[in-house]
C-alpha positions as CSV (number, residue, x, y, z in Angstrom):
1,X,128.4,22.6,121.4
2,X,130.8,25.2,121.9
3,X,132.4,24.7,119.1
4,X,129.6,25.1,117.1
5,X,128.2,28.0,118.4
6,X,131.4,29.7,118.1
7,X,131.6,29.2,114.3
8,X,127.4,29.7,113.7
9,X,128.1,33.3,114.7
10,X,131.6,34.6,113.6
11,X,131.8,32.4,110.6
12,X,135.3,30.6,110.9
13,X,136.8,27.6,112.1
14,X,136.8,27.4,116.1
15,X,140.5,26.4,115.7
16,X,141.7,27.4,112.9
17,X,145.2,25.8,113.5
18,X,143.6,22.2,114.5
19,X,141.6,22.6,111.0
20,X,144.1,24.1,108.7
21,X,146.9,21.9,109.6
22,X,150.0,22.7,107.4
23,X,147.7,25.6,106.3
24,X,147.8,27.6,109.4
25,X,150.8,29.4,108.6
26,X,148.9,30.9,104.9
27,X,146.0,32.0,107.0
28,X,148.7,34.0,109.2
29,X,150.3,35.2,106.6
30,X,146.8,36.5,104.6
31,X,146.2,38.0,108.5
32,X,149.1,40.2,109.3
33,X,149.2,41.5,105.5
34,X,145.1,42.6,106.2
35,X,146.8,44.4,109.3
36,X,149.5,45.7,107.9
37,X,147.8,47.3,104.7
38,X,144.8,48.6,107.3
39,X,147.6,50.6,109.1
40,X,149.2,52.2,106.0
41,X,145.5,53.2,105.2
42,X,145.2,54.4,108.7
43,X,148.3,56.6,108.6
44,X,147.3,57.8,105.1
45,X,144.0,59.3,106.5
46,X,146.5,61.2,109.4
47,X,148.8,62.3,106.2
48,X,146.0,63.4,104.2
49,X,144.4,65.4,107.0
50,X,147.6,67.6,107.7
51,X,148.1,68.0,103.8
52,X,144.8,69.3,103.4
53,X,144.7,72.2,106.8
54,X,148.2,72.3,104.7
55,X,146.7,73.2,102.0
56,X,144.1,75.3,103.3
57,X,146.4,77.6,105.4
58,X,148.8,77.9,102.3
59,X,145.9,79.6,100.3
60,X,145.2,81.8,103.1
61,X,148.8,82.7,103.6
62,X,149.1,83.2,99.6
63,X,145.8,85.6,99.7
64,X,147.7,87.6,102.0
65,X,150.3,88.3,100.0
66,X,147.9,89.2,96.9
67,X,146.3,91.8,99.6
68,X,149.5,93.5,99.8
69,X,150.2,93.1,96.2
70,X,147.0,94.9,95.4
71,X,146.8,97.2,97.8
72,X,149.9,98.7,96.9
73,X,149.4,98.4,93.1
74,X,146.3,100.6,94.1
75,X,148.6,103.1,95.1
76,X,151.2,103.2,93.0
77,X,151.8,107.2,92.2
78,X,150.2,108.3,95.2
79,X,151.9,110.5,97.7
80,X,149.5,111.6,100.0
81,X,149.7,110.5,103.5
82,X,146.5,108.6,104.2
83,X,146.9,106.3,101.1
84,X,150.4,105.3,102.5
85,X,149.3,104.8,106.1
86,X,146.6,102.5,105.0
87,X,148.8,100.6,103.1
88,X,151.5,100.4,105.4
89,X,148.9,99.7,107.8
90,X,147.2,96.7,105.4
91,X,151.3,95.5,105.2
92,X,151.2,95.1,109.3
93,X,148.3,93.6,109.3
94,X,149.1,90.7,106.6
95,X,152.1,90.2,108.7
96,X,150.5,89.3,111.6
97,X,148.0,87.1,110.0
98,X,151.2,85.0,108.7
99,X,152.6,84.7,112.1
100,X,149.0,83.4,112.9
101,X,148.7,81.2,110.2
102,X,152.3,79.9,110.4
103,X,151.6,78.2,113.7
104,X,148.7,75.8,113.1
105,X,148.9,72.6,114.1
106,X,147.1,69.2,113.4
107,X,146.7,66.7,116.0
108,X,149.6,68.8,118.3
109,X,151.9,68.8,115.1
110,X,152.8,72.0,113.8
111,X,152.2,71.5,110.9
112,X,155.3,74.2,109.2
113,X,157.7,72.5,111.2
114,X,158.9,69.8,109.0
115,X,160.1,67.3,111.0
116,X,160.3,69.5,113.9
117,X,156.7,69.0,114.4
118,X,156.7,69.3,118.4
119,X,158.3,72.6,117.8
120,X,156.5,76.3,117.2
121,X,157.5,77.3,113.7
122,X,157.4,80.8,115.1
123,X,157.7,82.4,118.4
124,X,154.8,84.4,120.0
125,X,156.8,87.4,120.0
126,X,157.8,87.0,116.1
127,X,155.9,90.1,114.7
128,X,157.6,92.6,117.2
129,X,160.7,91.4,116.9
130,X,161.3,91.3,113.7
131,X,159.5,94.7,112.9
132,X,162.2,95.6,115.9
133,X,164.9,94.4,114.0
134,X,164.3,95.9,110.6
135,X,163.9,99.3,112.1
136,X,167.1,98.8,113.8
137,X,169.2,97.4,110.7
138,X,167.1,100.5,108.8
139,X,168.5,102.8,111.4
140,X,172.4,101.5,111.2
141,X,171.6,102.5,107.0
142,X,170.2,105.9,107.7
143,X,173.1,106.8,110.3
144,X,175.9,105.0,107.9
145,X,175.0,107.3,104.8
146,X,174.1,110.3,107.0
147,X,170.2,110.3,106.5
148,X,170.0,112.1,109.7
149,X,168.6,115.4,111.5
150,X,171.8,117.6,111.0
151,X,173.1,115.0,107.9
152,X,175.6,113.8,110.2
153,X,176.5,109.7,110.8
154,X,175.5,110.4,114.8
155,X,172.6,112.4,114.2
156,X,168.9,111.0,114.5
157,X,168.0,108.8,111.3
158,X,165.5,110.4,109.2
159,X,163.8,108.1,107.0
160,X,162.8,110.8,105.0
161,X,166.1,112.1,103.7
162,X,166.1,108.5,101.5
163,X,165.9,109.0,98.0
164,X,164.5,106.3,95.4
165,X,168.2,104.9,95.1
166,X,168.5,104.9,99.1
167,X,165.5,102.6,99.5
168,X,167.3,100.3,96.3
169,X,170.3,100.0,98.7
170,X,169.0,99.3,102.0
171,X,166.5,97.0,100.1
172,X,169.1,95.0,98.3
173,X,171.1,95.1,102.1
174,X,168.3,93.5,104.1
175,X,167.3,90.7,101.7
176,X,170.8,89.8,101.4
177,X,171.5,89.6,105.3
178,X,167.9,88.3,105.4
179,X,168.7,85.1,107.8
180,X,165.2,83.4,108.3
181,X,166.8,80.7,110.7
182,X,167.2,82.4,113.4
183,X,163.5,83.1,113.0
184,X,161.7,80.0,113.0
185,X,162.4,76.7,114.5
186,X,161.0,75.0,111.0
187,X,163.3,72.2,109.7
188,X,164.3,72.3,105.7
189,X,163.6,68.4,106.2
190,X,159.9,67.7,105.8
191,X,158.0,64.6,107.0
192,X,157.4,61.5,104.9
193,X,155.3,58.9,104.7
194,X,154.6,55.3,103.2
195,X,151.1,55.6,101.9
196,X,151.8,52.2,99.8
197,X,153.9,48.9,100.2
198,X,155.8,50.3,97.8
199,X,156.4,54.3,98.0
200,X,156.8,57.0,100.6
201,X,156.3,60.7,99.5
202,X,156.7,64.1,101.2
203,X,153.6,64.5,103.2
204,X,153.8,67.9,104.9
205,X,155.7,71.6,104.1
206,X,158.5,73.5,106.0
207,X,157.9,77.4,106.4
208,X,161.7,77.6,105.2
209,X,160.5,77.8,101.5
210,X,161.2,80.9,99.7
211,X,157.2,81.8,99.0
212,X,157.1,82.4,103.1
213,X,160.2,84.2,103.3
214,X,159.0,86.9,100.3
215,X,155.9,87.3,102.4
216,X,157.2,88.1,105.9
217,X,159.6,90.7,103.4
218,X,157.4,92.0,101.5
219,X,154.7,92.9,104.6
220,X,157.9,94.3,106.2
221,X,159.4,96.5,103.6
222,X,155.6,98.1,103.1
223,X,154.9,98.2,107.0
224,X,157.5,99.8,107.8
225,X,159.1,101.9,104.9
226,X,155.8,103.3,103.7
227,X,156.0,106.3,105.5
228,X,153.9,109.8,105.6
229,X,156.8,112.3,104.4
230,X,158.9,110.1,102.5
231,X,160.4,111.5,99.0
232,X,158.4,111.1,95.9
233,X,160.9,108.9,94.5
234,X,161.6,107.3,97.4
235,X,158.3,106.0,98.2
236,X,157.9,104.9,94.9
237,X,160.5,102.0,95.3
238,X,159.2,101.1,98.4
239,X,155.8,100.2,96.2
240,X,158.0,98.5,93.5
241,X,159.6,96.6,96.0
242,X,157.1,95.4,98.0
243,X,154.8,94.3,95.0
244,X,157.8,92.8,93.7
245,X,158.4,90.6,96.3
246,X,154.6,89.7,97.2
247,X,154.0,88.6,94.2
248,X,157.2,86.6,94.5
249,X,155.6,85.3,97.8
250,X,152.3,84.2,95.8
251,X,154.3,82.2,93.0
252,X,156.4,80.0,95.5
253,X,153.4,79.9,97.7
254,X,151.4,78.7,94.8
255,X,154.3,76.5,93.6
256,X,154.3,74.4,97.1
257,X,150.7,74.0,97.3
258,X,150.7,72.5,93.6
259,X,153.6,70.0,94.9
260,X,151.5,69.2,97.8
261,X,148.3,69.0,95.5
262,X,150.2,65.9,93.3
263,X,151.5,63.9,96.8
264,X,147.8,64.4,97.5
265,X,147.0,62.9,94.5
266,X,149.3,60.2,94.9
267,X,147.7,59.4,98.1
268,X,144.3,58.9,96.8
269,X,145.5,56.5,94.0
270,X,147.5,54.3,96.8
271,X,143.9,54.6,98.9
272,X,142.5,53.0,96.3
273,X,145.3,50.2,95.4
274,X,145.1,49.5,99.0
275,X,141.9,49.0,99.1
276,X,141.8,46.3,96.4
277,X,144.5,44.6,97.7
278,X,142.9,44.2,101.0
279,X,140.1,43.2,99.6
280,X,141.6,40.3,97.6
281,X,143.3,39.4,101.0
282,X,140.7,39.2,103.0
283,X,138.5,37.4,100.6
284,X,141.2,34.5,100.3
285,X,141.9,34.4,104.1
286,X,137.8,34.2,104.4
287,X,137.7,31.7,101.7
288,X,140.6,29.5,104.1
289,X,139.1,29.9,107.5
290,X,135.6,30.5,106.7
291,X,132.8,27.5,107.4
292,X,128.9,27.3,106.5
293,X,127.1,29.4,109.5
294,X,124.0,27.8,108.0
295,X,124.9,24.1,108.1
296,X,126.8,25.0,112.0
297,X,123.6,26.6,113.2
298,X,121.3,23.2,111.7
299,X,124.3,20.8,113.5
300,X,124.0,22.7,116.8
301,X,119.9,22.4,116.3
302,X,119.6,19.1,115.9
303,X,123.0,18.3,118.6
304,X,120.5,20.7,121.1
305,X,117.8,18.7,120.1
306,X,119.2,15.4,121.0
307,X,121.2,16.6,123.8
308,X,117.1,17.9,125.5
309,X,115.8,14.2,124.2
310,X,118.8,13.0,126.2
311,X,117.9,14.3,129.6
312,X,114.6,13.8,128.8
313,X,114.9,10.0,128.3
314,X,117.4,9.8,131.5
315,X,115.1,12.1,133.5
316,X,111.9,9.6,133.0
317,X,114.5,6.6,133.8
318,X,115.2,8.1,137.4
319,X,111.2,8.7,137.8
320,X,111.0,4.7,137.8
């Protein structure tokens, strides 16, 4: 009876092993494969979430940069104080935004990190200290070429003794000495993932791509070079230079979201392959284990029925 009942309502043998025999070992098999495919799909849907707050954060991050890219193409020319404050202003802003956007995390991985997933990609304090540090390295320039108050190389710095080919120099300088390691914890190796039997792709983004370094650059350059006062000249290569380099930080921006966009892809088409698979699996371990719930539920009908005629019969025996 227990046996029967058992199979009437989940389908398959009672004991598979006493029923398959030699067989048992195929139905195993067809089992763990079920599992193991169910878990790559499982870690697929974990992959494809990150890639796609990935994604969404790296279009955000790239719209910042075309906000400082056309808000200094806007003034391009202009000299007036209040145009350059806004824009230098704008520059700030957009900087902070990054540092913002840099640290989101999906399921307490950040998701920027690479592999270093349990680790902020940026400190709290990021946006003040590396503003800090520009204006120091800018200072070191100014006193080095005597851009000071009395045009000495101990005076104060004056940023706005620079002239066009001034800004060139200490632009060219800070890129080059530009170290972006010692501002993030982000690991260069990114995280990977087997989203088939067969292949394992790249499944998240490190901040250490260039894109996210012309970004923090370009914000910094306009934030903090765009000054009220500065020379004609001067002030225009600070606009060249920071569209220059934002709209370096929207290509390679744009260029890692489209390499994300085809491992996304990718994933999709192993969803689907895995789904088939499993399909055919569990169809032939159902086809191996399964049994007729309609001919078990008439068996333990008509054993119910004799087993109540049973004590029926003895019951009327014991009245006499």
């Amino acid at each position: 009876i227990v046996k029967l009942q058992n199979e009437s309502v989940t389908g398959t043998y009672y004991d598979i092993g006493l029923q398959l025999g030699a067989k048992t070992s195929q139905s195993l098999n067809f089992s763990r494969e079920s599992e193991r495919l169910q878990a790559i799909t499982k870690s697929n849907a974990l992959a494809e979430q990150r890639m796609d707050t990935t994604q969404l954060t790296m279009k955000n991050m790239a719209a910042s940069a075309q906000s400082v890219l056309n808000t200094f193409t806007g003034v391009t020319g202009a000299s007036d104080g209040t145009s350059t404050a806004v824009a230098a202003d704008k520059a700030l802003a957009e900087l902070e935004n990054f540092a913002g956007m840099a640290v989101t995390s999906v399921n307490g991985e950040y998701i920027f990190s690479g592999i270093n997933t349990d680790a902020p990609t940026l400190q709290s304090t990021f946006v003040s200290d590396v503003t800090a540090d520009f204006q120091t390295k800018l200072n070191t320039f100014l006193q080095a070429n005597g851009l000071t108050d009395d045009g000495t190389t101990t005076g104060v710095p004056d940023i706005t003794k620079m002239t066009g080919a001034d800004v060139d120099d200490f632009v060219a300088s800070y890129k080059a000495g530009f170290n972006w390691s010692s501002w993030t914890d982000a690991s260069s190796t990114v995280m990977s993932s087997r989203i088939s039997t067969t292949e394992t792709v790249k499944t998240s983004t490190s901040l250490n791509g260039d894109g996210f370094q012309d970004l923090v650059i370009s914000t910094l350059i306009g934030s903090q070079l765009a000054k009220e006062g500065l020379q004609t000249d001067a002030l225009a290569r600070v606009k060249f230079h920071v569209v220059e380099t934002a709209g370096a930080a929207v290509s390679g921006i744009n260029a890692e979201r489209s390499q994300l966009g085809l491992v996304q892809a990718r994933v999709e088409t192993a969803n689907e392959t895995l789904s088939a698979q499993k399909t055919i699996i569990d169809t032939q371990y159902k086809n191996l284990v399964s049994v007729d719930q309609y001919e078990a539920k008439t068996r333990l009908a008509t054993l119910m029925t004799q087993l109540e005629t049973s004590y029926t019969i003895t019951a009327k025996i014991q009245q006499l």
